[in-house]
Structures are given as structure tokens and as C-alpha cells.
N, C-alpha and C positions, 0 to 999 in steps of 0.2 A: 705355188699359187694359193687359189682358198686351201687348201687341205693341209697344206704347210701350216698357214695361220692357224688354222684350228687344230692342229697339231702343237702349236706353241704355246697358244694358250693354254691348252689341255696341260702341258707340261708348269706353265705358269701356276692355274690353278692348283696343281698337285704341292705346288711351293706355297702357297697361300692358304692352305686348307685350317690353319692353324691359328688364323688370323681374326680377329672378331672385328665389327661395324656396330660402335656405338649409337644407337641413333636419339636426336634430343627432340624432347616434346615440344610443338609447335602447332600453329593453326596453318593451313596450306590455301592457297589461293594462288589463282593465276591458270593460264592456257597453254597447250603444252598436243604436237600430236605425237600418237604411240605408234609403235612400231605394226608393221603392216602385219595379217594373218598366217601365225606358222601353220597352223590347220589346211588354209587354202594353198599356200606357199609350196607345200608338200604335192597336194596335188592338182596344181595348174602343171609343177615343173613335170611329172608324171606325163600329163596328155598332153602338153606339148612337144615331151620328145615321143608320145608314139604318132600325135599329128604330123612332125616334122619326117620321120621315119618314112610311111605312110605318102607322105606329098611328095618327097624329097627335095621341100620348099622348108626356107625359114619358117619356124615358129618361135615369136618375141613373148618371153613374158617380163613386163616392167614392173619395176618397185615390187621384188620379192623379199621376203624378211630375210635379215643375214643376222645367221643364228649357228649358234653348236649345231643344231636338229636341222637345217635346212638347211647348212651347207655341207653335210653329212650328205641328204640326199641326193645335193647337187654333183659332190665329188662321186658319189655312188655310181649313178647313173654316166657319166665321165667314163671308168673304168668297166662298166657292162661296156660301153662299148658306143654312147650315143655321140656325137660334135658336138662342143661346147662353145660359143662366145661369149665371153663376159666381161662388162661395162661396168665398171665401180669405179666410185670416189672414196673417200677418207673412211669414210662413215658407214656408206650401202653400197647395195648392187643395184645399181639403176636397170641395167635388164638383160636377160640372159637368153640370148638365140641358139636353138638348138637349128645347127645347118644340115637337116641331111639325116639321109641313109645312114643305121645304124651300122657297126660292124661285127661281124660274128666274133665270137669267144674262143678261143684257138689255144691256151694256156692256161694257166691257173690267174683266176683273180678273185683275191682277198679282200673282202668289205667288214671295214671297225664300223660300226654305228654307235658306238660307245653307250650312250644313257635312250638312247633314240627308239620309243617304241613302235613309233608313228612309221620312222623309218624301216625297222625291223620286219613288220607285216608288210606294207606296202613295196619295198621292195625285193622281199622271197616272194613274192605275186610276179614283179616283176621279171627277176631272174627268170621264171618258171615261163616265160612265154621269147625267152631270149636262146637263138641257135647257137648251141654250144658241138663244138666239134669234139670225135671223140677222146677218150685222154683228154680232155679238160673241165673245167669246174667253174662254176661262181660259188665262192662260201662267203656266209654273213654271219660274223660274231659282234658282241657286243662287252660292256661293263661286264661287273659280277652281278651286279643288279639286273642286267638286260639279261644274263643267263639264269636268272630266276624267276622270269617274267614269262608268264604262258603264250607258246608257238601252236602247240598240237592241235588246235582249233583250225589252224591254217593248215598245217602239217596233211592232214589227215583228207578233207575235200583237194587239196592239190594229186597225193596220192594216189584218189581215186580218178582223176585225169590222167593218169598216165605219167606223173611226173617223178623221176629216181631223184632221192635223195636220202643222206643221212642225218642222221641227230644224234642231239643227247638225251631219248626218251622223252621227247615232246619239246626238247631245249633247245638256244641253240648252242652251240655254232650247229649252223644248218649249211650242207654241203650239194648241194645242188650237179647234178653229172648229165641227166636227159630230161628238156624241157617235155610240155603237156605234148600228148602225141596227136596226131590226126583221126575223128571217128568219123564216123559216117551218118550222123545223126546229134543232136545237141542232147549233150550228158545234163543228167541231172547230180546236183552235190546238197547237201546235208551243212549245215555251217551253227555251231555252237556260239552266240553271241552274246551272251550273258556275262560274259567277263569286260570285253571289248567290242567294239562295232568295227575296230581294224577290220578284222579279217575277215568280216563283210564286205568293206569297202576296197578290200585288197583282192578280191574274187570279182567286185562289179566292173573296177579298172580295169582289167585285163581280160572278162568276158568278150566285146566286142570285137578282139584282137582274132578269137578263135573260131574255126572254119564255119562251124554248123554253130556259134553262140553258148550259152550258157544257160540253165534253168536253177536257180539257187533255193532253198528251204529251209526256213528257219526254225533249228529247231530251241524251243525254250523264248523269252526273253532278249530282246535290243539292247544292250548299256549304250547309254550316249546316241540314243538316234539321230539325235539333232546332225551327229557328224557322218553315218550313211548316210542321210537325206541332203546332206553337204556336196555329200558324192557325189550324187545322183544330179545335183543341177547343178553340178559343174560339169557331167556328162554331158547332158542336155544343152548348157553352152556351148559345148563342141561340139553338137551335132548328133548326139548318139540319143539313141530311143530305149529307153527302158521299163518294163512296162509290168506293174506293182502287182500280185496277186492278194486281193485283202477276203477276210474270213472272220465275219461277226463282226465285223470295223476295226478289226487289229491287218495290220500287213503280215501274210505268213509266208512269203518270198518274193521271186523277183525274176524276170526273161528278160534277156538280152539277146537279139537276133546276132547273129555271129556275120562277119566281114564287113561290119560296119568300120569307116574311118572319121577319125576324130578330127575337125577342123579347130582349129585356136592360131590362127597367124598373130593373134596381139589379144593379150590380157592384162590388162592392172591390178592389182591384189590392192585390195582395199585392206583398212585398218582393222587393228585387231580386239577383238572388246572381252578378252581372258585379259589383255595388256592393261585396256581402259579400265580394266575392274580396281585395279589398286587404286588411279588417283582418284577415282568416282568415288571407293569408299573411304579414300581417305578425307576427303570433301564431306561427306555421311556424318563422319564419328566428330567432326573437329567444327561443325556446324558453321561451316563454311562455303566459298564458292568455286568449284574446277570445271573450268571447260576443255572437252576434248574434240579436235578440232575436223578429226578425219575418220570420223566412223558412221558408217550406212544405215536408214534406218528402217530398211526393210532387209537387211542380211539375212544371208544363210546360217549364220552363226548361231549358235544355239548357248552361245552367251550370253547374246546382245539381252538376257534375260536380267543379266545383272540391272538391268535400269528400273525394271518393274520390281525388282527382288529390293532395291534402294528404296523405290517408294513407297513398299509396303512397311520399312522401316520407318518413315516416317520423313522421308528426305522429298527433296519436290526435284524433278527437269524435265528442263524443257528445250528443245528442238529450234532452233536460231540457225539465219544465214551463215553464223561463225563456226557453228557446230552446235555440240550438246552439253547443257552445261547442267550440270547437277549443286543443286543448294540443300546444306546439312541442315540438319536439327540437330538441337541441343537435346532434344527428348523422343529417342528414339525406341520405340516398341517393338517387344518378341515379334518372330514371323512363324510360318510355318510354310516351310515351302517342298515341293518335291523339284530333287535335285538331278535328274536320271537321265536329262536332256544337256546338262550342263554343269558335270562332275568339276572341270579346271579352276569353277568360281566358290567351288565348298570351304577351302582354306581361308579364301578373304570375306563369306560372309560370315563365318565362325566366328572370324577375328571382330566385324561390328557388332554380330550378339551381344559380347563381352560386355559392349557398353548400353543395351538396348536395358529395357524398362519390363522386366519378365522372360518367361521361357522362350525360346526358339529352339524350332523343332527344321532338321533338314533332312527329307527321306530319301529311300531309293541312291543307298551313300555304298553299295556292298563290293562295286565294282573299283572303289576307290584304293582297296585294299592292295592292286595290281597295277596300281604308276609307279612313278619313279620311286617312291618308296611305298610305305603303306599309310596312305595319307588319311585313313581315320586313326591309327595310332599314334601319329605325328603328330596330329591336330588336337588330340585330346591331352597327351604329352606336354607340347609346350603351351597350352591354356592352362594346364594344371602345375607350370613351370611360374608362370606369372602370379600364383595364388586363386587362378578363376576355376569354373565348376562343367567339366565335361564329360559324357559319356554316349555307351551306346545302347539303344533301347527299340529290341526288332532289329529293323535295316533301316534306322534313320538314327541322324547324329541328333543328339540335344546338348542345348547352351543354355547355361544357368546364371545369368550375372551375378556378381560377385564384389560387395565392397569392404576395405583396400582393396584393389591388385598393387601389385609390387614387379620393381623390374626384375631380369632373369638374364643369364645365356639361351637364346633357343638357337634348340638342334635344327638344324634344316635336313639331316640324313641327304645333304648333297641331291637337293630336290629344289627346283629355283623356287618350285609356289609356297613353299615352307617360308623360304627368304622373304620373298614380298609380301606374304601377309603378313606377318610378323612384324617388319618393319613399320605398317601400319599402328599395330599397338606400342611401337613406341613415341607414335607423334602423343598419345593420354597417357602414358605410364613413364616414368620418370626409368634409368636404369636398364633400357631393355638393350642386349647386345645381340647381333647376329652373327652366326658361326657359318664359318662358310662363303663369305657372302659373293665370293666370285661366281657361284652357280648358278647365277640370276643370267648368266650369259646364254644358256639356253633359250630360253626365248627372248630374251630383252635384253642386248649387251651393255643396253646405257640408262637401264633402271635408276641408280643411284646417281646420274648427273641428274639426269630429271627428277627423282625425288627432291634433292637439293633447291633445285631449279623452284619447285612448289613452296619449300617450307622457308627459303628464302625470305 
């Protein structure tokens, strides 16, 4: 089924890895919608199967993105052990019902999340509130890259519930043997979130699940708030109450009353706007017009900041019955933005710097260092691949335009956002190849028809 395909391709992409995507300079125009939210994708499918669990009544979620990453987590959740129904055509999953009572874990079962961090956290959260019998195990390994990507953050607050497991000193493969245990009062945990907001939102998921709830404390700094606060009112869609503790106006944790049940019988995942970010700035740089036709504009997304981060460049949109269409400028000016709400859009507004009119300045970039690859040195990498001017100054990126650029090979280090921002720079840069370029299947399996689709 899914797992096969994405098994295939996996195998396909390891054949392609060699392959480069010339892309030729053009002005882009036209309407196009983007692939629905892997961010939300990840976790509607999450509390719909502990809703369905829980009720042991269907829970639907419709139009979830079909991805490397989220049908990673779909096949995961499968093999924990939840009912799976799945309704697809050619191209998507039109919607996925979780039927039912989960089943316990009676044997060994082995979870590849391959490149998937998102999946990684959130479901060693999972695991950890799932009855395992004893002699058996849930383990979750990943990539080489996924076992370089810090766990111990989650590691460590799960531990202190009660939960036996192994590792690779904070790594994974992480081997899971006895879920969180029963207290008699709601435990308080300690959560380091300064690298990722995962393993925040991978402790808020499965709070509610447990007897007496949860009391969370954060210690240090949020990376990426925007996507706990994503949690959190996707929680609150389904029913669950979670209630903020703040301290001089910063949030320093979080309660979740325990035996709470998640209700979600039917969710639509709306559009994704890390997705919209490429044709909106490809529209930006090429001072032209893209409409994209299915994205929210009061989202949870902590993306949806790309629209404002475009008009401070100097591009104009506006909000229509069709959607939202964004019109370039030819003469587009430095920005300075803080980027700490919405790390997935760093690569593609780097990439319009290049052509902006002065410095651009993008801070709060430190956590960036810890996705799929290390995307401030990626990013500075291949700008400085094309002949342009980048570096790092404190914890914020700076972009220095730069004339000529010239085209390049850029490296993607097998990171899809490498791919598509880049590919951006070669709608103004004559010569620009991408390496890799199957990897875009992570989040957007049909980036390049739709790119086409634009520059057409």
C-alpha cells in the first residue's frame, strides 16, 4: 500500500540522486493550488487516531497531504497498531478514517521515519502512551541525518514519566519496551525547546491521553512557536483544554488536565503556505503575478508570514474570492525580519534577498542548524555557489546583493527547501542546476509540474 510507494520511490530517489534539473529563466504567472499542510497533516492524523481510539467511532480526516513525511506517519501509526481506511486517487489521499479501538503491541515493531523529524518527535510521544506487552517493543529509527538530529530533549521528560527506553545517547534509533506508567497525581516535566518546538508539541499531544494530565516547563527559549501554538489549537479543535502559564508576557509552560478525550470525527487540512512560499516569491523576484488559490487567511500557520515578509520586499497582495494573489516588483528592498516563528521560509526569502536593492537582515535563524540538514550553511553555501554575498552575523542570517550572479550546481544536501528555493533563483540567473531534485517529494511531490505549470 502507501508504505510500499514510499518505499519505491525512496529506492527510485537513491537512483536519481545523481541527476541534476536545469531550470531556465522565465517570468511566472498564472494560478495554481499547493499542496495541503504537512505541519497540520502530521497532527490532525495524531488526534484523530487517539479521538477514534477513545470513541471507538470513525474519525475522518479529508485532504491530508501525501508526502515522504506524512505518509511516513500515516504508515507509523498503522503499525503502532491504530485501523486504518484509506481513500486515494492518482495523485492524493482524499481521506483517511481511523475505525476504532487501537490494538496493543504484542511483538516487535520497527518504525523507518527516514528524513522525518516532525515524525521522529511526535511519534516516540506516541509510542510512549501505547500498551505494549511485555517482550515487545516499538523502535523508531531514521536517515543518517535523522540519527544526527537531537531526540534527548524528548528523551529525557518522557524518562521522567515512567517511560523504559533505549538509545544512542540522546539519538536515535530509540527503542521503546514500557509506556508512561500510572501516578497518582499529575507529574510535572522540564522540556528544552530551544532547538525545536517538537518535543513540546510531542509531550502536549499525548498529555491529555494520561490519568492525572500533565504540567509542562519550559525551560530556555521556544524555536518555532508558531508550530506549539499550532498544537495547541488543533487541540482545542478537538475538544481538549489547555491552559498557558505566562510570566512577565513570555509563556513559561503549560497544564493539561489528564482524561481528557479528543473529539475530531471530520477535519479538512487546509493549504500549506511553507508550499505557497515558492510561487509567491517566485511572483516577488520576476515582478510578476501568482495566485494561490487555497490558502486560509487567518491560519495557524506560522508561515502564512511569508505574505507580509513579501510586502516588506516590496511586492503588493491582496486577498480575492479566487484566492491570494501576490504582484512582484521590479525593485525590491532589503528586509529585516525575525525569523523564529517561521524557520521553513528562511531558504526562500534568502533566495529573494539576492535580488532585493540592499542588506537583508533574517534573525533568530540558530535553530535552523538542526533540520534536514544545516540550512544556515546550506544557504549561505549555495548563494555563495551563484557568485552572491552571505553570512552569519550573532544569530541572524545576512543577504548582501551582489551584481553579476552567475549560474551554479546547487547542493540541496537531500533537503527538499534547498531544492525549491534555489530553483527560484534560476527563474533571474541564467545556468542554475539542481542536484537532487527528487527530494522535493518530501513535502510537495509535484513541485516541478507546477513549477513548469507557472513558467510556462
Amino acid at each position: 500500500m502507501l508504505l510500499e510507494k514510499i518505499l519505491a520511490a525512496q529506492r527510485t530517489k537513491q537512483l536519481l540522486k545523481m541527476e541534476k534539473r536545469l531550470i531556465k529563466t522565465a517570468v511566472v504567472r498564472g494560478s495554481l493550488a499547493v499542496p495541503t499542510s504537512k505541519s497540520l497533516t502530521h497532527r490532525a492524523l495524531i488526534i484523530a487516531a487517539f479521538a477514534s481510539d477513545a470513541s471507538d467511532s470513525p474519525a475522518i480526516v479529508r485532504n491530508p497531504l501525501r508526502s515522504d513525511d506524512t505518509t511516513l506517519t500515516l504508515e507509523a501509526l498503522r503499525r503502532i497498531g491504530y485501523p486504518i481506511k484509506i481513500t486515494e486517487n492518482e495523485d492524493n489521499i482524499e481521506t483517511v478514517e481511523f475505525a476504532g479501538k487501537r490494538s496493543r503491541t504484542n511483538g516487535a515493531v520497527n518504525i523507518n521515519i527516514h528524513h522525518s523529524g516532525t515524525s521522529a518527535r511526535l511519534l516516540t510521544a506516541v509510542a510512549a502512551v501505547q500498551p505494549i506487552d511485555e517482550n515487545a517493543y516499538i523502535e523508531i529509527d531514521g536517515s543518517e541525518r535523522m540519527r544526527e538530529r537531537p531526540m534527548q530533549e524528548l528523551i529525557e521528560p518522557l524518562s521522567a514519566l515512567g517511560v523504559s527506553l533505549q538509545h544512542q545517547n540522546g539519538f536515535l534509533p530509540i527503542r521503546i519496551t514500557t509506556p508512561i506508567s500510572g501516578t497518582n497525581e499529575m507529574k510535572t516535566v522540564r522540556v528544552e525547546a530551544s532547538k525545536s518546538s517538537q518535543f513540546l508539541s510531542a509531550l502536549l499531544l499525548i498529555a491529555p491521553l494520561l490519568e492525572h494530565g500533565l504540567r509542562i516547563e519550559i525551560a530556555g527559549d521556544i524555536a518555532s512557536k508558531s508550530y506549539s501554538d499550532m498544537t495547541i489549537a488543533q487541540m482545542r479543535l478537538a475538544g481538549v483544554h489547555v491552559e498557558e502559564h505566562i510570566e512577565s508576557g513570555f509563556v513559561r509552560g503549560y497544564s493539561v488536565v489528564g482524561k481528557q478525550t479528543y473529539t475530531l470525527p471530520d477535519y479538512t487540512v487546509e493549504g500549506d503556505y511553507s508550499s505557497a512560499s515558492y510561487p509567491l516569491a517566485a511572483a516577488a523576484i520576476t515582478g510578476s503575478t501568482v495566485t494561490v488559490s487555497n490558502l486560509t487567511p487567518d491560519s495557524p500557520q506560522g508561515d502564512r508570514a511569508i505574505v507580509e515578509i513579501l510586502q516588506n520586499f516590496g511586492a503588493s497582495a491582496l486577498w480575492m474570492e479566487r484566492g491570494l494573489t501576490l504582484i512582484g516588483s521590479k525593485h525590491l528592498r532589503g528586509v529585516d525580519c525575525d525569523m523564529n516563528s517561521c524557520p521553513d521560509i528562511v531558504p526562500t526569502v534568502a533566495v529573494v534577498a539576492m535580488f532585493a536593492e540592499g542588506r537583508s537582515t533574517f534573525r533568530n535563524i540558530e535553530h535552523l542548524r538542526y533540520k534536514e540538514s544545516d540550512r544556515i550553511a546550506a544557504v549561505i553555501e549555495n548563494i555563495e555557489r551563484l557568485g552572491g554575498r552571505a553570512f552569519v552575523e550573532g544569530n541572524a542570517l545576512v543577504v548582501e546583493p551582489v551584481t553579476p550572479l552567475h549560474g551554479a550546481s546547487i547542493s540541496t544536501f537531500d533537503d527538499h527547501r534547498m531544492a525549491m528555493s534555489f530553483a527560484l533563483a534560476g527563474l533571474r540567473v541564467a545556468g542554475v542546476e539542481i542536484e537532487n531534485p527528487s527530494c522535493v517529494a518530501k513535502s510537495y511531490p509535484h513541485f516541478w509540474r507546477d513549477f513548469e505549470r507557472l513558467c510556462a
